[in-house]
Each structure stands twice: as structure tokens, then as C-alpha cells.
C-alpha positions as CSV (number, residue, x, y, z in Angstrom):
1,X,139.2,46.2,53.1
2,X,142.3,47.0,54.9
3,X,141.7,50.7,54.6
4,X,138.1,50.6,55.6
5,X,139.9,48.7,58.8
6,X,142.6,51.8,59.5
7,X,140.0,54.2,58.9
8,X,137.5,52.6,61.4
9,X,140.9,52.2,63.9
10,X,141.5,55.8,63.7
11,X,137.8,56.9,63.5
12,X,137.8,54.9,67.3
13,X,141.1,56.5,68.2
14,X,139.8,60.0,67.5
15,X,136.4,59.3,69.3
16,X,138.1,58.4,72.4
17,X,140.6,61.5,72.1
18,X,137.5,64.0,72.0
19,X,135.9,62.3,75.0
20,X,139.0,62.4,76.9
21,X,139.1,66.2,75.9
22,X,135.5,67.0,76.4
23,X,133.0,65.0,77.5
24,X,131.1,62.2,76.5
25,X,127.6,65.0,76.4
26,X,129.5,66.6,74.1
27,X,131.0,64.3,71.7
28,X,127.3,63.2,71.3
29,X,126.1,67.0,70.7
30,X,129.1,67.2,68.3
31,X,127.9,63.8,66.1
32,X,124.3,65.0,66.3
33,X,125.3,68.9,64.7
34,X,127.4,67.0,62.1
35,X,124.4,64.8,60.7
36,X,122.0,67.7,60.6
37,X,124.5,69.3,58.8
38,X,124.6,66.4,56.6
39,X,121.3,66.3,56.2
40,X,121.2,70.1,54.6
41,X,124.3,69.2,52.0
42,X,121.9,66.3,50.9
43,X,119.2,68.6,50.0
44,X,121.7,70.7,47.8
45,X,123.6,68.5,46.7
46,X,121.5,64.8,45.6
47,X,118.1,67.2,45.8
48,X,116.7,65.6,48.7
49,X,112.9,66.2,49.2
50,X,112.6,68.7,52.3
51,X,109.8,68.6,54.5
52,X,108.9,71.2,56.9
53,X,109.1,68.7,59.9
54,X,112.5,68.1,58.7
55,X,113.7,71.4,57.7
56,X,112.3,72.2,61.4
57,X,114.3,69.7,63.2
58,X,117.6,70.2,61.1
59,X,117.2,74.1,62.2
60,X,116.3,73.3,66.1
61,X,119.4,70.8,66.4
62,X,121.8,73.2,64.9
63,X,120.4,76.2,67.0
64,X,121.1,73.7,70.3
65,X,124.3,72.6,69.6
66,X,125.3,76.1,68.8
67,X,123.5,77.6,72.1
68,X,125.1,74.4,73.9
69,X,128.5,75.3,72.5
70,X,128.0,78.8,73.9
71,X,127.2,78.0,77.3
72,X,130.1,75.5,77.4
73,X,132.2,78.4,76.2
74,X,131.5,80.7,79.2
75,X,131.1,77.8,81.9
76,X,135.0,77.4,80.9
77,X,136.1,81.2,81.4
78,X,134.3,80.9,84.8
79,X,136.3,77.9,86.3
């Protein structure tokens, strides 16, 4: 139990560190691209049944986050 308690400490501590960095859109975009991608591992890995709905939406929120990312990228080199 203690360790379950340190790891949700630093899980929080890490949160607010990327928030600080970033922005609070992004740490959301970030969490949202890292369950998708968790969502295809479960597929390979347990053999998940995929639907085409959710194939569809796994695909459409890594292709936003990545075109998000990209935008952010260049907004940057402009400032």
C-alpha cells in the first residue's frame, strides 16, 4: 500500500510538472494518445475483440494528437 501511495504522489507530482511545462490542453491530448495507444497493445497483446468503430476512433485520436503535436511544434518556432 505504501508503494501504490508513492507512486500515486509522484504520478501527481509529474502531472503538475507537464502542466507547468505545457499546458493543461495538452497534458489532456497527451493522456488521451497514451490510452488509444493502450487500447491497440490490448488487441495484440490479451486479443481484444476490435470493432471497426473502435479501430476507427483509436486511428482518428492518434492522427489528432499527432497533427496537434505538429502545429504546437511550429506555433513554437514562430514566437
Amino acid at each position: 500500500m505504501t508503494v501504490t501511495g508513492v507512486m500515486g504522489f509522484a504520478i501527481g507530482l509529474v502531472t503538475v510538472m507537464q502542466v507547468k511545462a505545457t499546458s493543461p490542453l495538452t497534458h489532456n491530448i497527451s493522456g488521451t494518445a497514451k490510452a488509444a495507444v493502450q487500447s491497440l497493445l490490448a488487441f495484440y497483446i490479451w486479443g481484444n475483440e476490435a470493432t471497426l468503430k473502435g479501430v476507427l476512433g483509436i486511428f482518428l485520436v492518434i492522427f489528432g494528437s499527432g497533427l496537434y503535436t505538429w502545429v504546437q511544434m511550429f506555433s513554437v518556432h514562430k514566437k
